[in-house]
C-alpha positions in Angstrom: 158.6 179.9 195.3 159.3 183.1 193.3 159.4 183.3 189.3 160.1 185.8 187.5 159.5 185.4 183.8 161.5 188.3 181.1 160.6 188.4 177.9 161.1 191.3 174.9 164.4 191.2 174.4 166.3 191.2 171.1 168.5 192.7 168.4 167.6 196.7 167.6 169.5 199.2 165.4 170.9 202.2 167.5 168.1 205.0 168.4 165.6 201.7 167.8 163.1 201.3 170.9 162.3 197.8 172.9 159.9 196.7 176.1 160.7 194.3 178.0 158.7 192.3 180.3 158.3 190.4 183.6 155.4 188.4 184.9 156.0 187.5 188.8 154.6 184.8 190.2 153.8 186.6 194.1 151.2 188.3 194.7 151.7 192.3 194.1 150.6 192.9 197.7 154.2 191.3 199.4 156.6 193.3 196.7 158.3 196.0 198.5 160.4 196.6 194.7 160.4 195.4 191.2 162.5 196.6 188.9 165.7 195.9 185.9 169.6 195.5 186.0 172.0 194.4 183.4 175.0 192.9 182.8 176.8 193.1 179.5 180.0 191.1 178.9 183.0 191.1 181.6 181.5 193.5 183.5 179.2 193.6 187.0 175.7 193.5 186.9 174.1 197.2 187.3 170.7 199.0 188.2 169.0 200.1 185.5 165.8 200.9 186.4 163.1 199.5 189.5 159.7 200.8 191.2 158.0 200.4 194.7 154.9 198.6 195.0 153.2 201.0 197.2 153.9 204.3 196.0 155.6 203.8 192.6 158.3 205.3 193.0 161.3 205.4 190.4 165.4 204.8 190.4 167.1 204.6 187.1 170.6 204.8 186.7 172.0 208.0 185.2 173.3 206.5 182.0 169.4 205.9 181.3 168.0 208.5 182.4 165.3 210.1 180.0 165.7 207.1 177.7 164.4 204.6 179.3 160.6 204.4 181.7 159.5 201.3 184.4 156.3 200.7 184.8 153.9 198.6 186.3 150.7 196.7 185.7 148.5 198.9 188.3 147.7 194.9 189.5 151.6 194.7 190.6 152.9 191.9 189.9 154.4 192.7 186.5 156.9 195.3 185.3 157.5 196.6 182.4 161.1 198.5 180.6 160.7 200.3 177.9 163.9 201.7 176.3 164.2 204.3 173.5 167.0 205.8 171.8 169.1 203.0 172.3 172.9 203.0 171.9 175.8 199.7 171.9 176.2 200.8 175.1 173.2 199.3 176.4 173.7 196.1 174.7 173.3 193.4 177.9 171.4 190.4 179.7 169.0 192.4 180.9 167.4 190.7 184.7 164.3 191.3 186.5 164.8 191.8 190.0 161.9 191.9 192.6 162.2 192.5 197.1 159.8 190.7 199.2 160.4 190.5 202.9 163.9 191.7 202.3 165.1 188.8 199.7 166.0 189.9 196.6 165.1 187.6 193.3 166.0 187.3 189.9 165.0 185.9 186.7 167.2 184.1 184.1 167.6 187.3 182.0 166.6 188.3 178.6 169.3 189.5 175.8 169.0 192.9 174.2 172.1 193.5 171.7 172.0 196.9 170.3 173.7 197.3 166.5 173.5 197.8 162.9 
């Protein structure tokens, strides 16, 4: 069975900084992709951010771009988010996803709210 266990999240004035993080419970060898999305009120749930276990390679969603950087324990099995400069905009339940074999999972989310 997968877990996948956020933690990090919380209230920050804008152009504050937060890291988040997620602990999976597979073994970094069957992860094809690790990553973020979020999903702030009434709307969808977006990428913000994921890596491939093999050869660490990046996606982040344009709106974070150069703000925020994923990372990865170099064991694999736990990803990291951290987010400067943040704005309102990026207030959101913010999810760790992870791929194995093709299956995407989730955790439960972890809420960042971004305001003075």
């Amino acid at each position: 069975q997968v877990r996948l266990v956020e933690s990090g999240g919380g209230l920050v004035q804008p152009g504050g900084s937060l890291r988040l993080s997620c602990v999976s419970s597979v073994f970094a060898s069957s992860i094809e992709s690790i990553g973020w999305y979020r999903q702030a009120p009434g709307k969808e749930r977006e990428l913000v951010a994921t890596i491939t276990s093999l050869a660490s390679r990046t996606n982040y969603a344009d709106s974070v771009k150069g703000r925020f950087t994923v990372s990865k324990y170099s064991a694999g099995n736990t990803v990291y988010l951290q987010m400067n400069s943040l704005k309102p905009e990026d207030t959101a339940v913010y999810f760790c996803y992870l791929r194995k074999q093709g299956m995407h999972y989730w955790g439960k989310g972890t809420q960042v709210t971004v305001s003075s």
